[in-house]
N, C-alpha and C positions, 0 to 999 in steps of 0.2 A: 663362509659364515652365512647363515640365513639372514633372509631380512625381515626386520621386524613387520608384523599389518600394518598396514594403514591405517593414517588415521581417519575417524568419520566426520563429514564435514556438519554443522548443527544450525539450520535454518532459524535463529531466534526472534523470536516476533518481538516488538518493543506495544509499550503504549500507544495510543493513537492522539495521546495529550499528555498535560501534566500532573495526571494523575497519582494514588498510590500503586504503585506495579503491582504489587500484589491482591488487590483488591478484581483486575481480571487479567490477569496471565494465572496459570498453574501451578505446581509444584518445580513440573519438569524443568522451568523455565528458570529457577533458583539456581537447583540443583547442576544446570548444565555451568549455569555461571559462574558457579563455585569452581568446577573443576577446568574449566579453559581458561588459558592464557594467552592466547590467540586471535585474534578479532579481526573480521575484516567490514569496514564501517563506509560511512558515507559521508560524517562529519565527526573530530574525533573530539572536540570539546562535550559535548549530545553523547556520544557512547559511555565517554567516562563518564559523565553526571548517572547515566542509566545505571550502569554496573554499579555504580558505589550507593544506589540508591536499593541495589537489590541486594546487595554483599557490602554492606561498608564497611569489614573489616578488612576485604581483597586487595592484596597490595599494588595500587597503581604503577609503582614503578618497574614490576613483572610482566606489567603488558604491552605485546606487542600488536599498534594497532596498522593494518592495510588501509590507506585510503583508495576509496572506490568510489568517485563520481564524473561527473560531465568531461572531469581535464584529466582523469586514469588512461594512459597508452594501453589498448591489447594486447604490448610485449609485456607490460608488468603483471598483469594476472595470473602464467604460469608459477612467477614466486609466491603468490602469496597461496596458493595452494603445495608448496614445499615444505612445510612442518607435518602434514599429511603424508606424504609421499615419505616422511621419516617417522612415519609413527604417531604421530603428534594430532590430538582434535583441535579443528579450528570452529569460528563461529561465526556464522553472519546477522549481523545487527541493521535492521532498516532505520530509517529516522523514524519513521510512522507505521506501527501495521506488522503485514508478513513479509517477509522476504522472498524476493521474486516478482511480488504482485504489482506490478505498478513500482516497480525497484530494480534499479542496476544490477542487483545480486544475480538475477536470470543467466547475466552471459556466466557468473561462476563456477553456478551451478552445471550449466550446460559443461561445462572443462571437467567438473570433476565426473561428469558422466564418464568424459572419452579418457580421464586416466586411473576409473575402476573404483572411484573416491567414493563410497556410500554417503550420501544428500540424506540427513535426518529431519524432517518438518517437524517442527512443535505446533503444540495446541496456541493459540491463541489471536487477537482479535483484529479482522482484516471489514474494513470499515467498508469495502466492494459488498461483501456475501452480508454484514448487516445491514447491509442499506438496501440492499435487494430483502432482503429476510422480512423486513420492517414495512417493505412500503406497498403490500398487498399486490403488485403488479405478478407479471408471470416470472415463476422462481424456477420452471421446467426449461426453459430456452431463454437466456438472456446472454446480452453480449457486453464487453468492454469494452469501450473505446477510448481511452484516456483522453486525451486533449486536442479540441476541432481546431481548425485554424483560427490566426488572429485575424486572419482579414474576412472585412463581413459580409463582402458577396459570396467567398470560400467559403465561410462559416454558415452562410444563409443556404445556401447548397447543399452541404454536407447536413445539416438538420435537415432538410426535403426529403434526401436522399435516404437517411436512417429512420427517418417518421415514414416513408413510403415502405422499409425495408420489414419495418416494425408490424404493420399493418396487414401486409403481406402475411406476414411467417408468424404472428404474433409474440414475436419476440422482445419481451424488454432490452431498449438500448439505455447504456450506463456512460455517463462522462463523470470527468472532474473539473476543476479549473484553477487557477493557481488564483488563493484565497483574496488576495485583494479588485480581482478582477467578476466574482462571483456574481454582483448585481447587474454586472454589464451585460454577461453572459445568461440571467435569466431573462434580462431586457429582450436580448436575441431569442430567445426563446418563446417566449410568450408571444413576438412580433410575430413569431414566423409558421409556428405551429400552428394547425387546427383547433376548432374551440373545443372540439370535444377529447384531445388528445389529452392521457393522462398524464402529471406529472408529480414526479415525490422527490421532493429537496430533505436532505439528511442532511444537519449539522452537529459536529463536537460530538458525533455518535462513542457513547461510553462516558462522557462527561458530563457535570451537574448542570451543564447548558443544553445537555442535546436537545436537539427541534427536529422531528420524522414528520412532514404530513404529503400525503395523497392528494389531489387536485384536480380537474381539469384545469383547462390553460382558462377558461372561461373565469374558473372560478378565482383562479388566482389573479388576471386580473384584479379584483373586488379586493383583494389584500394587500398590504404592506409589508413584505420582510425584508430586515438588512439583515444584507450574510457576508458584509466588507468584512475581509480577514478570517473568517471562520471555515476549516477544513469542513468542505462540502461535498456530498455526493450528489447527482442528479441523474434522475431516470426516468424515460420517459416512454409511454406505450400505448400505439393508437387504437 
């Protein structure tokens, strides 16, 4: 007997807040979630709210969700891409954003590479490429870095090291930081950088709070903003 295709695996982007999902994801993004029953997530209370929020007629008790984070073994990932290998599409849902981007989804994607799995991206909103899009810096050569270190000679370093790298290459460097830590982290920033280095703090990008502005370090100085708890991007370019 033949065996049926494969199924193709479907990058699904979520909001980047608690917003109406429809208001910026796509059609596609409906439409995929109508028809899979498959998900492989990062938190599964957060995925079901999502799905029943984009489909609240979809029967929750038909889904079957993979947890994929910090405590997933790299023996469990061959299964959860197994309803694929029989046919079947799966989906991957990030907490925030696209999948892949700054998301544990990467190692899965990478798997379905090597067992021929077609990786379908959808349209929708990855708060890295808005926050670069938004903050006038250079959108030709910019890089990620997700998260510097905690300790603040490390950290005071590795900003030297990417404001030097920056300057050089003219390349916008991009961090994040986990939201409660955000003030701390532009404290270090501002301490260590040059006054003429640019910077652009993006907050709640896509929500009825977002805050985008441009800076030098000089100037920002001269301001006050709290960003305790608010999904932050930071970019900075000398």
């Amino acid at each position: 007997m033949e065996k049926p295709p494969k199924g193709h695996l479907y990058l699904i982007p979520t909001t980047l807040g608690d917003n109406e999902p429809l208001e910026v994801l796509p059609m596609s993004v409906k439409q995929s979630i109508e028809k899979i029953d498959h998900y492989i997530v990062e938190n599964e209370k957060t995925a079901r709210h999502f799905i029943k929020k984009i489909h609240p007629r979809k029967s929750q008790p038909n889904l079957t969700l993979f947890l994929l984070n910090k405590f997933t073994e790299a023996a469990e990932l061959p299964s959860f891409l197994q309803p694929c290998m029989q046919g079947v599409d799966v989906g991957i849902l990030s907490e925030a954003g696209c999948p892949g981007i700054a998301d544990p989804g990467a190692s899965v994607v990478a798997m379905a590479h090597e067992k021929g799995i077609r990786a379908i991206p959808l349209v929708g909103p990855s708060s890295i490429l808005m926050g670069v899009m938004a903050s006038g810096l250079n959108g030709q050569n910019f890089a990620f870095n997700g998260y510097l270190p905690i300790d603040a000679q490390e950290r005071k370093q590795k900003l030297k090291l990417l404001e030097k790298r920056s300057k050089e290459e003219q390349q916008t460097q991009v961090f994040i930081e986990t939201p409660y830590r955000n003030n701390k982290f532009l404290e270090s920033m501002l301490r260590h950088l040059g006054p003429h280095t640019r910077i652009c703090i993006a907050s709640d990008i896509s929500l009825s709070s977002e805050f985008i502005a441009t800076k030098t370090v000089s100037q920002w100085k001269q301001e006050k903003v709290d960003l305790h708890k608010r999904p932050t991007i930071f970019m900075l370019l000398a």
